[in-house]
N, CA, C, O and CB atoms as a CASP TS submission, in Angstrom:
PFRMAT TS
TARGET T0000
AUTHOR 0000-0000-0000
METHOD Language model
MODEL 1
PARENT N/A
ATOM      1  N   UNK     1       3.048   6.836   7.385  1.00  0.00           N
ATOM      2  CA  UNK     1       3.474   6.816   8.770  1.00  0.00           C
ATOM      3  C   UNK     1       2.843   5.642   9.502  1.00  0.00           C
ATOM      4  O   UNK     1       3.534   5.103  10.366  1.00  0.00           O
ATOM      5  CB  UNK     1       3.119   8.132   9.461  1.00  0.00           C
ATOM      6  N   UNK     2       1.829   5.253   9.309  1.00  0.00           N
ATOM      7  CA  UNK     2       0.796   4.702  10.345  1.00  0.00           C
ATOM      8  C   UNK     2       1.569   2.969   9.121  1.00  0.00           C
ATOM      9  O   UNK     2       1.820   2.027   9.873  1.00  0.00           O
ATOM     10  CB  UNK     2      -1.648   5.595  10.305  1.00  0.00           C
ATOM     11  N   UNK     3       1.733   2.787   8.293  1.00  0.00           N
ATOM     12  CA  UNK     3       2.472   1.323   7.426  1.00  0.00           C
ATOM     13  C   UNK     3       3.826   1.301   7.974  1.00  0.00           C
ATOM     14  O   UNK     3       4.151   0.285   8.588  1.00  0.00           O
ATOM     15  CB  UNK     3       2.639   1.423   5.491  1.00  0.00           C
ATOM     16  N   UNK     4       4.664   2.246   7.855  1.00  0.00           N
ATOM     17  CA  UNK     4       5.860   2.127   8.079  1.00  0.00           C
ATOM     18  C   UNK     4       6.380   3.200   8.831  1.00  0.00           C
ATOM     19  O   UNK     4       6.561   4.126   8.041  1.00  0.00           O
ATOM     20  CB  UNK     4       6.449   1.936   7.016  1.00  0.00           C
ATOM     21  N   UNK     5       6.814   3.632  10.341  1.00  0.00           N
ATOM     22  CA  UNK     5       7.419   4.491  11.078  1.00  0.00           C
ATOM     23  C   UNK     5       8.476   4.434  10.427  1.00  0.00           C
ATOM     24  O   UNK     5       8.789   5.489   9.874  1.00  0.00           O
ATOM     25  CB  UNK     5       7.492   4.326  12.398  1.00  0.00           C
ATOM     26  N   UNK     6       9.239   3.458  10.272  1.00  0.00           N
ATOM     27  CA  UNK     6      10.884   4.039   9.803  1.00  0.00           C
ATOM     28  C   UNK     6      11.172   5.259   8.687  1.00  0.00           C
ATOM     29  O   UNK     6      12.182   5.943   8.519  1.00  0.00           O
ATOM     30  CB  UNK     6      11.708   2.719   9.068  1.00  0.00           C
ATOM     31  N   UNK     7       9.693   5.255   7.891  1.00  0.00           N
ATOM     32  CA  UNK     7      10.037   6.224   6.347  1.00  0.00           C
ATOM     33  C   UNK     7      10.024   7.528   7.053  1.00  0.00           C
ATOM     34  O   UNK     7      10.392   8.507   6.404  1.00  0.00           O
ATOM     35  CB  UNK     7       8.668   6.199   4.818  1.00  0.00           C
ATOM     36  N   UNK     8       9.646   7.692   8.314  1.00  0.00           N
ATOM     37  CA  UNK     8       9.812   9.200   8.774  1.00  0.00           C
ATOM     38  C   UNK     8      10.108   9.184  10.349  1.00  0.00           C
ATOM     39  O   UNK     8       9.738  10.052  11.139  1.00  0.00           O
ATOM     40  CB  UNK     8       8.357  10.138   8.445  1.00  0.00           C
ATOM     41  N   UNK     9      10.511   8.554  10.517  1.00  0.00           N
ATOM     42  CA  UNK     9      11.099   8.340  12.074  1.00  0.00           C
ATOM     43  C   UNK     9      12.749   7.748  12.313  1.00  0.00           C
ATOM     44  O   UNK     9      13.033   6.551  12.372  1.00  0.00           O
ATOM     45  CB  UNK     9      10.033   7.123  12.828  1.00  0.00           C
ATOM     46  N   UNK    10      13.746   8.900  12.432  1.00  0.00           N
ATOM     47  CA  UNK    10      14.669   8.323  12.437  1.00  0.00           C
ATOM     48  C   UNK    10      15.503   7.644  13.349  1.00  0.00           C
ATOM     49  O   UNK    10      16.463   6.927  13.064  1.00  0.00           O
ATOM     50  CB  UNK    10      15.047   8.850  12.032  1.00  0.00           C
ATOM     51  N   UNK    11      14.800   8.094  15.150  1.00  0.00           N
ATOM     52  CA  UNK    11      14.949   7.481  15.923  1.00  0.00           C
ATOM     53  C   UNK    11      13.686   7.302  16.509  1.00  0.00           C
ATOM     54  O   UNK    11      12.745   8.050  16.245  1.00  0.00           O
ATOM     55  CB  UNK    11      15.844   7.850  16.512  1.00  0.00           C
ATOM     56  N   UNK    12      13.573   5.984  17.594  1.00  0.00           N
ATOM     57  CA  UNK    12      12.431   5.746  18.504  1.00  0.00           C
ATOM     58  C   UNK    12      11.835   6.948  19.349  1.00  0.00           C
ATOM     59  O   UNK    12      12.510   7.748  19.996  1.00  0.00           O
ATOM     60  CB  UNK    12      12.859   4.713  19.446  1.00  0.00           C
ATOM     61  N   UNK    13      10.920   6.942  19.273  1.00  0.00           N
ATOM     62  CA  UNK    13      10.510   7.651  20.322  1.00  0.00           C
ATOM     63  C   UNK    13      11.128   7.482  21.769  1.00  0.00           C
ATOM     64  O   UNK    13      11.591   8.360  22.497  1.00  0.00           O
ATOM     65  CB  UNK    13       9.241   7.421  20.351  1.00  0.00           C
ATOM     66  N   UNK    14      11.007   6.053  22.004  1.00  0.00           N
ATOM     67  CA  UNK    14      11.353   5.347  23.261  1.00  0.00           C
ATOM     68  C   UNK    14      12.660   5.764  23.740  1.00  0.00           C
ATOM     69  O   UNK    14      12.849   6.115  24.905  1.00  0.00           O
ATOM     70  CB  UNK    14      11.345   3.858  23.094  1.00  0.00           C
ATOM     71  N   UNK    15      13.839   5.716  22.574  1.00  0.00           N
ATOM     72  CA  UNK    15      15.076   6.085  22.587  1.00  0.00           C
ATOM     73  C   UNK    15      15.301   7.759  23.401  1.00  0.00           C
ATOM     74  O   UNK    15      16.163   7.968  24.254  1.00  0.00           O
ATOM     75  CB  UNK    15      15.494   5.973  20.995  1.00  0.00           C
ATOM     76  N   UNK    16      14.520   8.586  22.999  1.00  0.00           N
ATOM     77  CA  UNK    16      14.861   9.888  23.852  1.00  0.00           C
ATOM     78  C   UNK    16      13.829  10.394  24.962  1.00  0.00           C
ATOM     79  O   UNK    16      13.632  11.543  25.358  1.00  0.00           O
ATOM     80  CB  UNK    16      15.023  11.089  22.853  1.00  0.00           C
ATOM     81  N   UNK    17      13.242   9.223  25.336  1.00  0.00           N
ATOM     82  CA  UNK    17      12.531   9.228  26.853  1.00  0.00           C
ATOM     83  C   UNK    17      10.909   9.333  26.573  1.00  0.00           C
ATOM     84  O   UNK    17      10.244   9.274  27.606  1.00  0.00           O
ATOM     85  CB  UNK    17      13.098  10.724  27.905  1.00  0.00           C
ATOM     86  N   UNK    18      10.131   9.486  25.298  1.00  0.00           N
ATOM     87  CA  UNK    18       8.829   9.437  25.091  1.00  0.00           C
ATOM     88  C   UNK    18       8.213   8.177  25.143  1.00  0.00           C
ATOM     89  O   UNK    18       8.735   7.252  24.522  1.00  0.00           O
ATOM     90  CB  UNK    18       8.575   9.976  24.008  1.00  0.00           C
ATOM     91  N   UNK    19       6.914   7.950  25.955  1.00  0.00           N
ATOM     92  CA  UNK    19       6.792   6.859  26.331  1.00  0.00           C
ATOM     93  C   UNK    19       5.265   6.423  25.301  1.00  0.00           C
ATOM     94  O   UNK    19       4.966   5.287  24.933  1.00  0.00           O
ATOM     95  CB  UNK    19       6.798   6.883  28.042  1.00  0.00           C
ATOM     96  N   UNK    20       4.649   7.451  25.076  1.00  0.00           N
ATOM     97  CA  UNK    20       3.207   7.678  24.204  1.00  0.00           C
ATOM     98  C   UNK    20       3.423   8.417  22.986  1.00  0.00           C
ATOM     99  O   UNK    20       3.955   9.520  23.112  1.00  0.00           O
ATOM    100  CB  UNK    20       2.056   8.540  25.018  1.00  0.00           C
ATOM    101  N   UNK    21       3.064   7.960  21.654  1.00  0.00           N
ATOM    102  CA  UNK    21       3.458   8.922  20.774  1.00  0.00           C
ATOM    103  C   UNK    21       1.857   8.724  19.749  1.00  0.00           C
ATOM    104  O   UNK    21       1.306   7.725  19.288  1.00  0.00           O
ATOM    105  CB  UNK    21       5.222   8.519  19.977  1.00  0.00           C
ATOM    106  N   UNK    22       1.545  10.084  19.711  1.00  0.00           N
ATOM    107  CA  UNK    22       0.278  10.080  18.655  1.00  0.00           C
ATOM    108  C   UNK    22       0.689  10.962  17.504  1.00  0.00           C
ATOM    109  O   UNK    22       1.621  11.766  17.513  1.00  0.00           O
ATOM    110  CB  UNK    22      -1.209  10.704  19.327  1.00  0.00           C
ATOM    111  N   UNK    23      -0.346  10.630  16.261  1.00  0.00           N
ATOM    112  CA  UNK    23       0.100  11.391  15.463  1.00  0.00           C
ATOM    113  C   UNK    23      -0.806  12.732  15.117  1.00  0.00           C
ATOM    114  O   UNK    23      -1.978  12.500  14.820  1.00  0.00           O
ATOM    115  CB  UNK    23       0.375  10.587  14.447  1.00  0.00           C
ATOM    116  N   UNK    24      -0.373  14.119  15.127  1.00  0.00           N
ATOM    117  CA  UNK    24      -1.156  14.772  15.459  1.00  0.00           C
ATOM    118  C   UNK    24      -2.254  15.133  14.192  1.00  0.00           C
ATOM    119  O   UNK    24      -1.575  15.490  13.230  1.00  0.00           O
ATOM    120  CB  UNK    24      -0.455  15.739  16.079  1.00  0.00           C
ATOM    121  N   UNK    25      -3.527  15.160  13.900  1.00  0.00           N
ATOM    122  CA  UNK    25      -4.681  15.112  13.472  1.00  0.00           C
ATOM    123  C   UNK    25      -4.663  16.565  12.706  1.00  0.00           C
ATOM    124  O   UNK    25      -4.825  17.593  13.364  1.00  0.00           O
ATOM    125  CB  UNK    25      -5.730  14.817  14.619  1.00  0.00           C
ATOM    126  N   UNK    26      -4.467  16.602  11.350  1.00  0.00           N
ATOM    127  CA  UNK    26      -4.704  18.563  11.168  1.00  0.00           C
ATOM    128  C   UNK    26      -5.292  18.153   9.532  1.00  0.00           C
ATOM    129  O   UNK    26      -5.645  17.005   9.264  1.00  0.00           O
ATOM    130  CB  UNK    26      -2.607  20.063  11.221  1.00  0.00           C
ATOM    131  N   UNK    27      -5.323  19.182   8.612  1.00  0.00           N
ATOM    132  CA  UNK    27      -6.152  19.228   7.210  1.00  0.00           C
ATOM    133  C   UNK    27      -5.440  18.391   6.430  1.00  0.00           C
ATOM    134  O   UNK    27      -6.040  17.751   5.566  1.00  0.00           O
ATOM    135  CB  UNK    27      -6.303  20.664   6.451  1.00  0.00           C
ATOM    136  N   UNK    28      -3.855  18.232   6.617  1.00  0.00           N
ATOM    137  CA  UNK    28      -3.520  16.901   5.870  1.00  0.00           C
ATOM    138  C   UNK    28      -3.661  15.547   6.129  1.00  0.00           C
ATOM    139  O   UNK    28      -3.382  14.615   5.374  1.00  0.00           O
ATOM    140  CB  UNK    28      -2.463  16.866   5.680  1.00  0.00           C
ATOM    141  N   UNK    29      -4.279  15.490   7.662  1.00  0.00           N
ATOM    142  CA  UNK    29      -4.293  14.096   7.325  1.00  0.00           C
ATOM    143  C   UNK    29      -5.678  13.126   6.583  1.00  0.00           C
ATOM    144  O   UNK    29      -6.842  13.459   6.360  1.00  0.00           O
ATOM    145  CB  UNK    29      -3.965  13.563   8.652  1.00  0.00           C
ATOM    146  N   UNK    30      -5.005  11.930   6.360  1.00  0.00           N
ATOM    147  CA  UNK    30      -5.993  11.318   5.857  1.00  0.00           C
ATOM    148  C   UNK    30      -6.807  10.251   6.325  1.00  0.00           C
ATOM    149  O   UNK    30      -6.720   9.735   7.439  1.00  0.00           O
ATOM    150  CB  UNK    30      -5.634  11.040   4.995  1.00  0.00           C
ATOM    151  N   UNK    31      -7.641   9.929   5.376  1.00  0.00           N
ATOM    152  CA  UNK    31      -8.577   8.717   6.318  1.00  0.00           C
ATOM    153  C   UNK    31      -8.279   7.666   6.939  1.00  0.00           C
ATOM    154  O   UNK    31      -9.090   7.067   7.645  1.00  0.00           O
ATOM    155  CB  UNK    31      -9.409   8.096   5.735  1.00  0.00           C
ATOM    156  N   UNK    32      -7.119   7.313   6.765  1.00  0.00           N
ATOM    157  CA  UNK    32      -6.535   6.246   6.899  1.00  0.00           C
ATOM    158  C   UNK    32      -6.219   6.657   8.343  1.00  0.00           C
ATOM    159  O   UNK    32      -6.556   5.831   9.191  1.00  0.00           O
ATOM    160  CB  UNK    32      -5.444   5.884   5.858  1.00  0.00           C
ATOM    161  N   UNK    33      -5.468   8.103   8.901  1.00  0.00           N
ATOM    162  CA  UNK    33      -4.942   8.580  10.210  1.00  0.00           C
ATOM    163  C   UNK    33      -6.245   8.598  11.159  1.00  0.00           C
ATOM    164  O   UNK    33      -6.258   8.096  12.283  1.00  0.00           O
ATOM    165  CB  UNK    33      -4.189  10.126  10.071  1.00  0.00           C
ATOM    166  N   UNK    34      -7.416   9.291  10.511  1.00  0.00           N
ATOM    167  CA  UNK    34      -9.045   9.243  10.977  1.00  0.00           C
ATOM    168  C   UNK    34      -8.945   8.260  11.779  1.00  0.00           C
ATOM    169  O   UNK    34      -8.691   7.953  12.944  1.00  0.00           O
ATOM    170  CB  UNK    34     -10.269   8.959   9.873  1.00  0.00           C
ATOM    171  N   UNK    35      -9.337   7.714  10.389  1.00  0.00           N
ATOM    172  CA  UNK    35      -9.849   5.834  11.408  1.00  0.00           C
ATOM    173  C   UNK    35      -8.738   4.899  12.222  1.00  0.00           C
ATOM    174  O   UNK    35      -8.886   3.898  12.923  1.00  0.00           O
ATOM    175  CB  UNK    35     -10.404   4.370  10.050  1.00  0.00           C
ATOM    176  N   UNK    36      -7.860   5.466  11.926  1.00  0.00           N
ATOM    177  CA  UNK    36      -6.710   4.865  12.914  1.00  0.00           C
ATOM    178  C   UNK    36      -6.822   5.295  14.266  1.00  0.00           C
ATOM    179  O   UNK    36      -6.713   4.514  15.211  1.00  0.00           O
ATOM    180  CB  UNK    36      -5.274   5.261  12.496  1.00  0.00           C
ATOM    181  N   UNK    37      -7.088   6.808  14.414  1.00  0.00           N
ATOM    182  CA  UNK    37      -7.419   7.806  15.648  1.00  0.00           C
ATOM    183  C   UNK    37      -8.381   7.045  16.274  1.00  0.00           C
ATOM    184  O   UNK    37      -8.192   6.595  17.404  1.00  0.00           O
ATOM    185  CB  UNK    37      -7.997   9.355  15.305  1.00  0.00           C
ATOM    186  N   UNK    38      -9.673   6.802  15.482  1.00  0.00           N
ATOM    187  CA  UNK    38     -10.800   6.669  16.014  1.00  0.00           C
ATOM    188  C   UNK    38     -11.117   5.268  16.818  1.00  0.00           C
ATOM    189  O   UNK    38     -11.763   5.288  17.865  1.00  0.00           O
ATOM    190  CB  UNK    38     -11.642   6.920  14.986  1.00  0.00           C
ATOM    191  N   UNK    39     -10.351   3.429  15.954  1.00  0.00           N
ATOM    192  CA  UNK    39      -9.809   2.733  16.805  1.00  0.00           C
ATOM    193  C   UNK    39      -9.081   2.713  18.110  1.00  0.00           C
ATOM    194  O   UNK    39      -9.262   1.993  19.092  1.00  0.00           O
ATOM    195  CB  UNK    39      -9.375   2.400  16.293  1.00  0.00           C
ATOM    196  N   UNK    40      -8.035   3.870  17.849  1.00  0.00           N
ATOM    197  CA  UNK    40      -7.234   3.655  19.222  1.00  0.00           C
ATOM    198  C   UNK    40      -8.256   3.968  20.108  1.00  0.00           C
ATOM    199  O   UNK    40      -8.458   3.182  21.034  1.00  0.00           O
ATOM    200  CB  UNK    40      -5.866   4.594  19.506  1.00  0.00           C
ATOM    201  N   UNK    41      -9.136   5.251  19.974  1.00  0.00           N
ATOM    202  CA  UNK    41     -10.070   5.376  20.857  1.00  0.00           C
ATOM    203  C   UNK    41     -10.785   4.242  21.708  1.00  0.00           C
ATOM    204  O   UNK    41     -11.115   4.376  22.887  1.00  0.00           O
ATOM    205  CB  UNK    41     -10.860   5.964  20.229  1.00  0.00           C
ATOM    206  N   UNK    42     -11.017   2.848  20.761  1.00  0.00           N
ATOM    207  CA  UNK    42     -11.918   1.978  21.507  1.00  0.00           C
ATOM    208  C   UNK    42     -12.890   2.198  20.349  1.00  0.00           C
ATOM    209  O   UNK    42     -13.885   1.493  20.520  1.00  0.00           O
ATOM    210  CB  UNK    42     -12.395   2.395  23.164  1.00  0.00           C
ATOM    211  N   UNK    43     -12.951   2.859  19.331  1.00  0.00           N
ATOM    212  CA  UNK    43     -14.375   2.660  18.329  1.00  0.00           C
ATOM    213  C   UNK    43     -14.176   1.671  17.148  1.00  0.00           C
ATOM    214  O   UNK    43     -13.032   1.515  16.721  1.00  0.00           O
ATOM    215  CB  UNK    43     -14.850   4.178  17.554  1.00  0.00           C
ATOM    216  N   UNK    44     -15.280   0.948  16.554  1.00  0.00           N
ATOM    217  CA  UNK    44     -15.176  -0.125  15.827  1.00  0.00           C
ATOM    218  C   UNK    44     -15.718   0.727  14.282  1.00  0.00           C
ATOM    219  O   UNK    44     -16.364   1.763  14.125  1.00  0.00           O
ATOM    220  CB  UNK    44     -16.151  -1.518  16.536  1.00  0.00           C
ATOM    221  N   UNK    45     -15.266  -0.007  13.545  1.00  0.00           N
ATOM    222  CA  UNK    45     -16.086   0.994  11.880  1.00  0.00           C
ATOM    223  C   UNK    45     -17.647   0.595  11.745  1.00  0.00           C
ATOM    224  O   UNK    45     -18.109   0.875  10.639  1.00  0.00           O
ATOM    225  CB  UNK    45     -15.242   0.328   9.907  1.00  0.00           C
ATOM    226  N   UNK    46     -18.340   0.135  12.442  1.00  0.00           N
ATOM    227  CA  UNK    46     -19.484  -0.392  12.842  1.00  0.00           C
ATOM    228  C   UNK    46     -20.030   1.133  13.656  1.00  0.00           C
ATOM    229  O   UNK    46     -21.146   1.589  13.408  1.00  0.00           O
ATOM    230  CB  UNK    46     -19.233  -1.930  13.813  1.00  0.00           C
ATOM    231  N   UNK    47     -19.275   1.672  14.431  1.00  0.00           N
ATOM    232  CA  UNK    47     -19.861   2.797  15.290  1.00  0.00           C
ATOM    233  C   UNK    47     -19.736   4.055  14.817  1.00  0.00           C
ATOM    234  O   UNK    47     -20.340   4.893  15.486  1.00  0.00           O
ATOM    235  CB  UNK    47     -19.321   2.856  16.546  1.00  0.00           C
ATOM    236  N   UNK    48     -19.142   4.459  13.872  1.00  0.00           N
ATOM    237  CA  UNK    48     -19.411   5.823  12.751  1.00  0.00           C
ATOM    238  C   UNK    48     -18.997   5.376  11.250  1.00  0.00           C
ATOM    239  O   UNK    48     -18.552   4.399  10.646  1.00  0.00           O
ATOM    240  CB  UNK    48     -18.303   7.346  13.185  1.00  0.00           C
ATOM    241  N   UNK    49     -19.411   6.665  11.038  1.00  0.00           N
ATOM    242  CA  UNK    49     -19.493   6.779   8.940  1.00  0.00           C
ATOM    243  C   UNK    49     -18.309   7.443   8.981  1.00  0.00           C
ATOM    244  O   UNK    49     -18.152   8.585   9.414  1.00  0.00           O
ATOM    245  CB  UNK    49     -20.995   7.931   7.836  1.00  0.00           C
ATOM    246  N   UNK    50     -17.211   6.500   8.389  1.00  0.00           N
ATOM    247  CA  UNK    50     -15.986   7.317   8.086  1.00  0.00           C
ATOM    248  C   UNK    50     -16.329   8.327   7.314  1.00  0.00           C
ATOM    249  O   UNK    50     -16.173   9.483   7.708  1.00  0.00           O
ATOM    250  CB  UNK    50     -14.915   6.622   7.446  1.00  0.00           C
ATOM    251  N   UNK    51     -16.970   7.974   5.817  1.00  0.00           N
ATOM    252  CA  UNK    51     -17.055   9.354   4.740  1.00  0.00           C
ATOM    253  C   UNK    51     -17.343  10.693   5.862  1.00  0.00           C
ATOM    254  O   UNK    51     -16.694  11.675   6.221  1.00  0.00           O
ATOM    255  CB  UNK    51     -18.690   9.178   3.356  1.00  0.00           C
ATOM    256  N   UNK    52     -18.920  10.020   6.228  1.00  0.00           N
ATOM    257  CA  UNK    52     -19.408  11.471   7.169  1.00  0.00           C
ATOM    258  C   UNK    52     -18.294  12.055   7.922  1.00  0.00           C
ATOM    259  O   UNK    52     -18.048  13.192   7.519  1.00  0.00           O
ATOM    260  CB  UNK    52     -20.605  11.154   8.404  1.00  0.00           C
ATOM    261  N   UNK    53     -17.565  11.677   8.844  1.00  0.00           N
ATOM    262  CA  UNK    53     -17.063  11.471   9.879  1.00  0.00           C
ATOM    263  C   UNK    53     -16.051  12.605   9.203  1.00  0.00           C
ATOM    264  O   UNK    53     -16.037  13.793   9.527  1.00  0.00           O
ATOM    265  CB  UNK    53     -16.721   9.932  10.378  1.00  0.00           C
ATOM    266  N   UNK    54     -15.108  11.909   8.074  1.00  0.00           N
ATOM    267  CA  UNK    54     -14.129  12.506   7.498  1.00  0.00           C
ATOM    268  C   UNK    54     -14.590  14.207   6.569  1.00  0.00           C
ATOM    269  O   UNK    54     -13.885  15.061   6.031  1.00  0.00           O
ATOM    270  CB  UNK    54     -13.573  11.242   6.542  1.00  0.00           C
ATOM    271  N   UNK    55     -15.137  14.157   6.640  1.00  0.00           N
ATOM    272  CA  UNK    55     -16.215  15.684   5.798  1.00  0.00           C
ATOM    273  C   UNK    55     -16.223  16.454   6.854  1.00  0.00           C
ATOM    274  O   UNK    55     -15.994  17.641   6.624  1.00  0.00           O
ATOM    275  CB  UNK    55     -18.141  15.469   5.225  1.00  0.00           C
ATOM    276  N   UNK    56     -16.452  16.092   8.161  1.00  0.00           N
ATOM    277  CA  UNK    56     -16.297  17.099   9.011  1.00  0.00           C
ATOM    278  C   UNK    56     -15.619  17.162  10.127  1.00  0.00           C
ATOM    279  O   UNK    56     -15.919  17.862  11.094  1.00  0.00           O
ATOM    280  CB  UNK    56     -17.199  17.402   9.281  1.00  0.00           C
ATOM    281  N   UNK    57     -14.406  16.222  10.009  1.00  0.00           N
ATOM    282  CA  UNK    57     -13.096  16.185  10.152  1.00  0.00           C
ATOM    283  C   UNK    57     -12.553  17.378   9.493  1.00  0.00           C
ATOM    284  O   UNK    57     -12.022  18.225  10.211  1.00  0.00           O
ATOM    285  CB  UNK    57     -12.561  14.970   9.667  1.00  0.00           C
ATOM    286  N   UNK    58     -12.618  17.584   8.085  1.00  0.00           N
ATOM    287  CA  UNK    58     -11.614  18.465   7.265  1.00  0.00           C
ATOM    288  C   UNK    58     -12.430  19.712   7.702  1.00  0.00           C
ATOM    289  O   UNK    58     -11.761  20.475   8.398  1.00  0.00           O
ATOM    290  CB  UNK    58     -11.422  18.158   5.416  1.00  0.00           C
ATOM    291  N   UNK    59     -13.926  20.182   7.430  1.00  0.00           N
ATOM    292  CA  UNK    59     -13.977  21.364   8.062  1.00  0.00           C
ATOM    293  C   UNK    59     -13.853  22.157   9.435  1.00  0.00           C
ATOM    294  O   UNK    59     -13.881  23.383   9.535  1.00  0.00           O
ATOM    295  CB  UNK    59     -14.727  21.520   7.787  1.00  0.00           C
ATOM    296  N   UNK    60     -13.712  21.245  10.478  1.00  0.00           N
ATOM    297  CA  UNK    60     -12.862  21.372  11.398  1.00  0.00           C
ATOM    298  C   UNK    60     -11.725  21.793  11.540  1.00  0.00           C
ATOM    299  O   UNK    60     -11.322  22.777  12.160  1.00  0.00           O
ATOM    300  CB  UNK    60     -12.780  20.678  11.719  1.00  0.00           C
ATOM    301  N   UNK    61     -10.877  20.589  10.611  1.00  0.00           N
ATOM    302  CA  UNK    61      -9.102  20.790  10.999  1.00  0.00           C
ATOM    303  C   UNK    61      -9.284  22.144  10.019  1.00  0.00           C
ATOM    304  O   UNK    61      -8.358  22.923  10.245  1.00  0.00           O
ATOM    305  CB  UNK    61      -7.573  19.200  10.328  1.00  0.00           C
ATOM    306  N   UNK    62      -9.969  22.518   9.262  1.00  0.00           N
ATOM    307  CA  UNK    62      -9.223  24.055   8.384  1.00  0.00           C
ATOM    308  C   UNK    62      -9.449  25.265   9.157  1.00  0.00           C
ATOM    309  O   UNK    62      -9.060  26.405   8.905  1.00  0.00           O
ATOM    310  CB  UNK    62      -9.990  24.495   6.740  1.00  0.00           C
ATOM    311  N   UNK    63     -10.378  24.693  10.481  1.00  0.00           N
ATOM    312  CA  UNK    63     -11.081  25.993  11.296  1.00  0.00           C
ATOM    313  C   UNK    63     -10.258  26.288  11.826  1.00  0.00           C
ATOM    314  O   UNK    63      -9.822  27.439  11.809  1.00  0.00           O
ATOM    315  CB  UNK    63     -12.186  25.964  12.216  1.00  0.00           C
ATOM    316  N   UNK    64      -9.668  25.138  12.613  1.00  0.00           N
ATOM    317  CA  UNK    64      -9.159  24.560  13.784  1.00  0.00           C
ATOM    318  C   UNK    64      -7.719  24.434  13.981  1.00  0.00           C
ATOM    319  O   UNK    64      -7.121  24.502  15.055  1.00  0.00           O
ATOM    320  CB  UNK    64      -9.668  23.374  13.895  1.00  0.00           C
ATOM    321  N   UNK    65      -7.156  24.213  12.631  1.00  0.00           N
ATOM    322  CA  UNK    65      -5.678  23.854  12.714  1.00  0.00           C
ATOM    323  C   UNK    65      -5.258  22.198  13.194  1.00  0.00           C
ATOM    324  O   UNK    65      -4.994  21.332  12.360  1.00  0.00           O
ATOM    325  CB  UNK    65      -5.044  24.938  13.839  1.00  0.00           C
ATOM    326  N   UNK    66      -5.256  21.990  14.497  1.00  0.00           N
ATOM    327  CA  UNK    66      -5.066  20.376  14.568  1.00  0.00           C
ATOM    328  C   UNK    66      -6.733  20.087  15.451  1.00  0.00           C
ATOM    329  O   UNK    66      -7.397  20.952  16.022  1.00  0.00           O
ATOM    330  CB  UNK    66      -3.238  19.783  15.730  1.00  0.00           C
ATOM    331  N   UNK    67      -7.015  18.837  15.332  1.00  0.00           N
ATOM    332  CA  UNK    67      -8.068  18.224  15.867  1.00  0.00           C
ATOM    333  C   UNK    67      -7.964  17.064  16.919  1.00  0.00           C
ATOM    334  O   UNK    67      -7.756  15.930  16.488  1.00  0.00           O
ATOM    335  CB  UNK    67      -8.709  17.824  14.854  1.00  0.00           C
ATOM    336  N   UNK    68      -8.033  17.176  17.649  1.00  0.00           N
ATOM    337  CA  UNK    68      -8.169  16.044  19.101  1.00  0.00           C
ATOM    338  C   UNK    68      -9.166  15.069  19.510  1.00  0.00           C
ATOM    339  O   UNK    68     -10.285  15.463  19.184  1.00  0.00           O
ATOM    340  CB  UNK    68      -8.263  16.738  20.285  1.00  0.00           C
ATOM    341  N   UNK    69      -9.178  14.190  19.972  1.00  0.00           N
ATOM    342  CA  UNK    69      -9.342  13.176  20.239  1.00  0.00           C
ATOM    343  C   UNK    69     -10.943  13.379  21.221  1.00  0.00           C
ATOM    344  O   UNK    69     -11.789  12.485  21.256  1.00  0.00           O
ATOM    345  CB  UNK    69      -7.957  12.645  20.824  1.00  0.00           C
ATOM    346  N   UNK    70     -11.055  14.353  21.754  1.00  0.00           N
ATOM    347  CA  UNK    70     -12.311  15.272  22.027  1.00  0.00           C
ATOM    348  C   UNK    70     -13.449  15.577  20.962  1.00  0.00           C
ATOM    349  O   UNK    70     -14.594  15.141  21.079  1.00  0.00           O
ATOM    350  CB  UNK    70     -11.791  16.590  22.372  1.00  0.00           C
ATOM    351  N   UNK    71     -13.079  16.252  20.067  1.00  0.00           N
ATOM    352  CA  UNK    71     -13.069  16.929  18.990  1.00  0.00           C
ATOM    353  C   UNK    71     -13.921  15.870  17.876  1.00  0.00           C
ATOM    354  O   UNK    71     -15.001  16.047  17.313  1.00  0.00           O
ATOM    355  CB  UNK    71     -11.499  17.346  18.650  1.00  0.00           C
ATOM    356  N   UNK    72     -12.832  14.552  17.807  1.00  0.00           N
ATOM    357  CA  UNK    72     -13.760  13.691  16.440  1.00  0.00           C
ATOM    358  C   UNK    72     -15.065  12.798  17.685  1.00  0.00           C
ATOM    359  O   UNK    72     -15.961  12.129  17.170  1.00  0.00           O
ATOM    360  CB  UNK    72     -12.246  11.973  15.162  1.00  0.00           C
ATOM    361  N   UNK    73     -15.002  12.891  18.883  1.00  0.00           N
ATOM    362  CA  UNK    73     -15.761  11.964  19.995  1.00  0.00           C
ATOM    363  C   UNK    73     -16.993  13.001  19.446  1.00  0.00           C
ATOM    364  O   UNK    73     -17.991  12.525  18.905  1.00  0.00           O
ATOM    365  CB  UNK    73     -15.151  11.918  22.047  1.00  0.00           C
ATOM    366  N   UNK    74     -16.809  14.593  19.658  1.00  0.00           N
ATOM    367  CA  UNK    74     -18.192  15.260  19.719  1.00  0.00           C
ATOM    368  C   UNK    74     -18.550  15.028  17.818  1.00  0.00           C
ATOM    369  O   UNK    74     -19.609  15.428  17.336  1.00  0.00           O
ATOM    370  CB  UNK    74     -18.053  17.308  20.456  1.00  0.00           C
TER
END
């Protein structure tokens, strides 16, 4: 998703009036969505340990169901 929108996006967001689109954070995603999350935030890979970061990411999202942008900050 985060390489190529078209492989799962068949229209724009933009196209049916959404102006912000995130992708939502739960036990499947992967590190790659993490650290993508954690940039948009404003954070550099200099300012956390993905591994760490991602370890308790997943025991979270299995608690939790989806995880927010709150959530990977605490």
């Amino acid at each position: 998703m985060i390489k190529n929108k078209n492989t799962y996006e068949i229209m724009t967001p933009a196209s049916i009036g959404l102006t912000d689109k995130a992708l939502n954070l739960t036990s499947r995603s992967g590190r790659a969505a993490v650290k993508n999350r954690m940039e948009g935030m404003g954070y550099t890979e200099k300012d956390f340990d993905l591994d760490a970061l991602y370890e308790a990411f997943l025991r979270l999202a299995d608690r939790k169901g989806q995880v927010f942008d709150y959530d990977l900050e605490a």
